[in-house]
C-alpha positions as CSV (number, residue, x, y, z in Angstrom):
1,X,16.2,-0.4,10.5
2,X,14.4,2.6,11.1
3,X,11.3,1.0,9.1
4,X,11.5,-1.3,12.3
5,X,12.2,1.1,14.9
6,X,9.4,3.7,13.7
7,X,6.9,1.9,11.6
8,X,4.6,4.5,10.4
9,X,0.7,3.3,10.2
10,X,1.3,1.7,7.2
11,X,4.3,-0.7,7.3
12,X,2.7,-0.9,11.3
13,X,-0.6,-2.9,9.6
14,X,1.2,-4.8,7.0
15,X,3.4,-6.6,10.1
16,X,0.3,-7.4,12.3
17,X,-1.1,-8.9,9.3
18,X,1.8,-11.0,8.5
19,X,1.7,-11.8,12.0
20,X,-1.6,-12.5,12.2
21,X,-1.4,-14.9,9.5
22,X,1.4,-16.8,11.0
23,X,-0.7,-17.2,14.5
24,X,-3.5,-18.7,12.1
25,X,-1.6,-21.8,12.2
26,X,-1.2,-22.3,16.0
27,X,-4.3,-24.5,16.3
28,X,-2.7,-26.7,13.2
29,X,0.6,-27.4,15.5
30,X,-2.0,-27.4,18.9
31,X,-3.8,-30.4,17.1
32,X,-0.6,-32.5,15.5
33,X,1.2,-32.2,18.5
34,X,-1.0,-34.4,20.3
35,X,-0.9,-32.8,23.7
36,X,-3.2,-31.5,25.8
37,X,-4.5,-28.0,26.2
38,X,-2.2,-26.8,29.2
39,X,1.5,-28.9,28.4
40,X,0.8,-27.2,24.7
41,X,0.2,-23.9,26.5
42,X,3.2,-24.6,28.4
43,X,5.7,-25.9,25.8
44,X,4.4,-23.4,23.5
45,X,6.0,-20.2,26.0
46,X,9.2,-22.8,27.2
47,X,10.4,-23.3,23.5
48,X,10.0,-20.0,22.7
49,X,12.6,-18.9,25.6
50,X,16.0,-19.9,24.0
51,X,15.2,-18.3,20.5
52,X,13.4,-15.0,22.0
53,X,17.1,-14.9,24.8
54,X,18.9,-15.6,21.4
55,X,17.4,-12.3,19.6
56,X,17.8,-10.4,22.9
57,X,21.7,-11.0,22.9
58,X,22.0,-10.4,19.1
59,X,20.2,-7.2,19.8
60,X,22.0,-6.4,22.4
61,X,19.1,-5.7,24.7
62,X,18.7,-6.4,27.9
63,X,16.3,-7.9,29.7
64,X,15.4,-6.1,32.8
65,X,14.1,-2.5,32.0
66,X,12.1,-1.7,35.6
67,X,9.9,-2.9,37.9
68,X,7.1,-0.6,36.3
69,X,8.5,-3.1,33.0
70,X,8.2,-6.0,35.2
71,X,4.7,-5.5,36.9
72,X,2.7,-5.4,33.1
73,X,4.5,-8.3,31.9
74,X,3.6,-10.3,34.9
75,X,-0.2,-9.3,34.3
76,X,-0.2,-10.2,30.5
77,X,1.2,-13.6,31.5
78,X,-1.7,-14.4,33.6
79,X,-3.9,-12.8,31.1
80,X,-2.1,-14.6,28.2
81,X,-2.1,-18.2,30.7
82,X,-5.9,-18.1,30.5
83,X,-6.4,-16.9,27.1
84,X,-4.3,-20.2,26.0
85,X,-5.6,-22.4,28.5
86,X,-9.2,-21.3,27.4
87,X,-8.2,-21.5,23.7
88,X,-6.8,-25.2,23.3
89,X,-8.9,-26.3,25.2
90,X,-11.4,-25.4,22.6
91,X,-9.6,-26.0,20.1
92,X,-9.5,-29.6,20.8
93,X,-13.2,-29.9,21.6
94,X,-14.6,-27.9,18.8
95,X,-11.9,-28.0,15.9
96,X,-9.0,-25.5,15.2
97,X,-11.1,-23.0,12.7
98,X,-14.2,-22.6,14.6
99,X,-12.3,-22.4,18.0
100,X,-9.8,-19.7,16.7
101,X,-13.1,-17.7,15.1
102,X,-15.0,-17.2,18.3
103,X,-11.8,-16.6,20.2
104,X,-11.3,-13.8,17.9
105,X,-14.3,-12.1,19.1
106,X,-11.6,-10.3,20.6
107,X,-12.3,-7.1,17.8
108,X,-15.1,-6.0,20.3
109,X,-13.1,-5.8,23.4
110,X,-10.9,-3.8,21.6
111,X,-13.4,-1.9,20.0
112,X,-14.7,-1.1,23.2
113,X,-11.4,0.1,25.0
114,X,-10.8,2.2,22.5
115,X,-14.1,4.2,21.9
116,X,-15.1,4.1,25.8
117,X,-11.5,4.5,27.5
118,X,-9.1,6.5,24.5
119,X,-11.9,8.3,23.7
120,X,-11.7,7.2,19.6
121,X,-13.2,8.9,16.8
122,X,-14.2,6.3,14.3
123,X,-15.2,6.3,10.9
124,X,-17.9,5.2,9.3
125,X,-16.2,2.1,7.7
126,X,-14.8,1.2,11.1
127,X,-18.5,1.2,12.7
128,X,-19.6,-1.1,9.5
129,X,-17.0,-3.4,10.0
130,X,-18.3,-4.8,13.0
131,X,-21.8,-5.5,12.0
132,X,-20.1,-6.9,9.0
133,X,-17.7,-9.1,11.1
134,X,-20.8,-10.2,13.5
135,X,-22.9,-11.2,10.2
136,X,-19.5,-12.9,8.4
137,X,-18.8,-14.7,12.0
138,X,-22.0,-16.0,12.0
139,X,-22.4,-17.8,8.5
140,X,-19.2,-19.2,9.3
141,X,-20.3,-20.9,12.4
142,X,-23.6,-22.0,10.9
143,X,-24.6,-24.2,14.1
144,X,-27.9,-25.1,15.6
145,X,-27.1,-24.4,19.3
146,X,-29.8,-26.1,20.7
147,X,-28.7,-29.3,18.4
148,X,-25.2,-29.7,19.8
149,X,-23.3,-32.0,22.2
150,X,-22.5,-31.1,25.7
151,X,-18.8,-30.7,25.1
152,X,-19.3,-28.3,21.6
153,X,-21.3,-26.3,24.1
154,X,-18.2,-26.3,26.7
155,X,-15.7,-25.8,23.5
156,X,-18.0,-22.3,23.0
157,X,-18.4,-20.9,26.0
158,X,-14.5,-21.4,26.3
159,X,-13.6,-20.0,23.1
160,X,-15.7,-17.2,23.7
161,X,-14.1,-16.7,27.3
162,X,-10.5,-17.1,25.2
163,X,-11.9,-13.8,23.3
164,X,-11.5,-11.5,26.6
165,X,-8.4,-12.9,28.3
166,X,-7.0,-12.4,24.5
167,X,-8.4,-8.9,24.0
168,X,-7.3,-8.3,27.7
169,X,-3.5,-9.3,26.4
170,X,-3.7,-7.6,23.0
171,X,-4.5,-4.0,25.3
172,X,-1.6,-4.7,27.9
173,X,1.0,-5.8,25.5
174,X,0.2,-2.8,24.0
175,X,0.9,-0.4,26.9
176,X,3.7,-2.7,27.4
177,X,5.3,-1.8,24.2
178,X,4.2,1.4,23.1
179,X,7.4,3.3,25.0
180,X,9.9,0.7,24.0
181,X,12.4,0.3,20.9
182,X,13.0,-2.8,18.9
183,X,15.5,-4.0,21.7
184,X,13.6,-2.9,24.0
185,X,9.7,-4.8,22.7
186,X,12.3,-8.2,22.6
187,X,13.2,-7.9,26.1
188,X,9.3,-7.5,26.7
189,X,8.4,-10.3,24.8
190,X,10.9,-12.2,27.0
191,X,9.7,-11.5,30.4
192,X,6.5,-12.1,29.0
193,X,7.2,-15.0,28.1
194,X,9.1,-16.0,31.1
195,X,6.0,-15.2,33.2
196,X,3.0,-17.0,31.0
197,X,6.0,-20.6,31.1
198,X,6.2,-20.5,34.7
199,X,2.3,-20.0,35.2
200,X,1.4,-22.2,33.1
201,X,3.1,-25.2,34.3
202,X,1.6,-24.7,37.4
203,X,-1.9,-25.0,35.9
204,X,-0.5,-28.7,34.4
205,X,0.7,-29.2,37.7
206,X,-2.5,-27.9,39.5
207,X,-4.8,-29.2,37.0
208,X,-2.9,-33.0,37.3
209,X,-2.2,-32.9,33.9
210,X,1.6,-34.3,32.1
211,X,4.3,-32.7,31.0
212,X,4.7,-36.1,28.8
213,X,5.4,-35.6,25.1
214,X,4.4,-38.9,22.7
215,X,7.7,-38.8,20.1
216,X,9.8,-36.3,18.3
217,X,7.6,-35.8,15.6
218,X,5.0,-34.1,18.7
219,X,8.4,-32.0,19.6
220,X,8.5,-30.7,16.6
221,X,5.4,-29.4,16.0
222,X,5.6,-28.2,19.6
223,X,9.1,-26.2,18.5
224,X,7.5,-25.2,15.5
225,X,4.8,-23.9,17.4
226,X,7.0,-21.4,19.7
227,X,9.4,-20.5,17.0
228,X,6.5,-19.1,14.5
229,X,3.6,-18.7,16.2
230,X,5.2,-17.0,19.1
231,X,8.4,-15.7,18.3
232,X,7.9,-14.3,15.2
233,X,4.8,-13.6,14.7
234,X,4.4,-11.7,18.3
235,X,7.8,-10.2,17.5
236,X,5.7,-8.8,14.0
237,X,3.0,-8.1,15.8
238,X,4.5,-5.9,18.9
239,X,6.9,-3.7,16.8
240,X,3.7,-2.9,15.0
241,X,1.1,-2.9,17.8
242,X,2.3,0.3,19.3
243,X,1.6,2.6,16.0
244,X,-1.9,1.0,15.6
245,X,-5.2,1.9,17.1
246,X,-6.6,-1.0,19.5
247,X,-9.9,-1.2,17.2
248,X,-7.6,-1.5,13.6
249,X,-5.4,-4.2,15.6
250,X,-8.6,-6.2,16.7
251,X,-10.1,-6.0,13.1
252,X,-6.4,-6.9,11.8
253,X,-6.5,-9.8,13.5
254,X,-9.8,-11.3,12.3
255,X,-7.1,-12.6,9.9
256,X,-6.2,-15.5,12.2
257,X,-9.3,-17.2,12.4
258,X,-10.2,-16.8,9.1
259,X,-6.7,-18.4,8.2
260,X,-7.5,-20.9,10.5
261,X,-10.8,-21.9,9.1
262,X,-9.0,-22.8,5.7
263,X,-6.2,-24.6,7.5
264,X,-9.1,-26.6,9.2
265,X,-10.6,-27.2,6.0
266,X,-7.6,-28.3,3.9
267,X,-5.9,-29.9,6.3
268,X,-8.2,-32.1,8.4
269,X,-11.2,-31.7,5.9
270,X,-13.2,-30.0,7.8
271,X,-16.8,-29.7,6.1
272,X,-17.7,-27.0,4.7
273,X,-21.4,-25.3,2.8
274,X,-20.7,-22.1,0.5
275,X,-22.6,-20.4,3.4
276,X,-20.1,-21.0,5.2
277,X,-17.1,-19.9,2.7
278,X,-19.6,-16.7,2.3
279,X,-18.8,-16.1,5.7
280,X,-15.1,-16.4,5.3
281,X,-15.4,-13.7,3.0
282,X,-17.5,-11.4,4.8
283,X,-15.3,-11.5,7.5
284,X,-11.9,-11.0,5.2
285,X,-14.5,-7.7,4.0
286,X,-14.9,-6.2,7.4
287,X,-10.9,-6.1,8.2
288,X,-10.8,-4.7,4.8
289,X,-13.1,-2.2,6.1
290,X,-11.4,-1.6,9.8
291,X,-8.1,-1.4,8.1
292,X,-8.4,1.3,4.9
293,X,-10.2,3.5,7.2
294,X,-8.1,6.7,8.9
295,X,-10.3,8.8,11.6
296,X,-9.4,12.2,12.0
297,X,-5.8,13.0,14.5
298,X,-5.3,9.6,14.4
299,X,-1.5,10.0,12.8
300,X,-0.6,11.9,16.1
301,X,-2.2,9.2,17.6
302,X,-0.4,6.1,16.1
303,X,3.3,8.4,15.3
């Protein structure tokens, strides 16, 4: 328990990259569920509720901790809203790998708050890993923008908007965790939750979209969806997000679009060059890089 409670930087990185992993499959259930991009934004937060409330009471947590509590979580649900709105949307114009790759451009907002605003001192490994990650990015996308169709354009520009609103949600459900214990990051997750359900069925409702689901194999994929993708692997990601750096989280989880690229490959075949599979591995080289290296105080930093 007190591996959970107080993570260290080690055991910290090893559960954002299990989370990370597991949220590489969130385009796979986004596609199969066959909804559109704001009900699977919607169902994914509304399914979550029951088990996230369930691990609350068996925690014996509770769920409001303060309106200072209250105030984040209500900012990274709108933040969060559009970063999922943005994102499957994307997803379902560009594919699931390519979609989740750009929207992981994310490392650089994090990069950025953490040099510009907490004043970081990074190593050299951590200022290779970006060029590395650009370069790796790039192979993988391989596209001739000029060549492509209006709506891969669109699916783009939106995954590369999904990158800020999801940097933007990375940094506050950091703060909004960093002060909490395990009970404490559940109840978080809740109210976060709670917020990003109720805001984004008023973009379905705004946006005339349906609530309609096409058959129970589409709820189950939805359920699937909330369970792992957001229980879980957020639940992962949070206990270990507050003993990390912002740049080592961002770098950490390059490993969701690069999982997502190979679930987009062997899964609905998407075509692949070995350029582009050299770009797969570049990138897997540059979290490599971000998340060995150790700048100097940054144990006091991380406890």
């Amino acid at each position: 328990m007190n591996i959970i409670q107080n993570p260290g930087p080690v055991y910290s990185q090893l559960l954002i990259v299990t989370g990370a992993l597991l949220i590489s499959l969130s385009p796979v259930f986004v596609v199969l569920s066959g909804v559109s991009a704001t009900s699977s934004a919607f169902y994914r937060m509304a399914l979550s509720l029951p088990a996230l409330f369930l691990l609350l009471f068996l925690t014996g947590g509770k769920l409001w901790l303060g309106m200072r509590q209250c105030g984040i979580a209500l900012l990274a649900g709108i933040f969060y809203t559009l970063d999922l709105t943005c994102w499957h949307q994307s997803i379902l114009l560009i594919g699931p790998g390519l979609a989740t790759i750009l929207g992981n451009f994310q490392v650089f907002v994090l990069a950025a708050f953490s040099v510009f605003v907490l004043h970081t001192r990074v190593t050299l490994r951590l200022i290779l890993a970006i060029p590395v990650s650009i370069i790796g990015l790039y192979l993988i996308c391989g596209v001739q923008w000029s060549a492509a169709s209006d709506d891969f354009q669109l699916g783009v520009i939106l995954a590369l908007t999904t990158a800020f609103w999801y940097g933007g949600y990375v940094l506050i459900l950091r703060m909004l965790q960093t002060s909490f214990d395990l009970e404490g990051k559940i109840a978080n997750l809740c109210m976060v939750s709670i917020f990003t359900t109720i805001i984004s069925g008023l973009v379905v409702i705004g946006s005339g979209d349906t609530f309609s689901v096409p058959g129970v194999g589409s709820w189950l994929y939805l359920a699937g969806y909330a369970v792992i993708c957001q229980v879980i692997a957020w639940i992962l990601i949070s206990i270990g997000i507050a003993h990390t750096t912002p740049i080592k989280v961002g770098l950490i989880l390059l490993l969701q679009p690069a999982g997502a690229f190979i679930w987009d490959i062997f899964i609905f075949r998407l075509p692949f060059t070995s350029v582009t599979l050299l770009g797969v591995v570049i990138t897997l080289g540059a979290i490599y890089l971000g998340s060995t290296s150790t700048s100097p105080g940054e144990r006091s930093e991380t406890g």
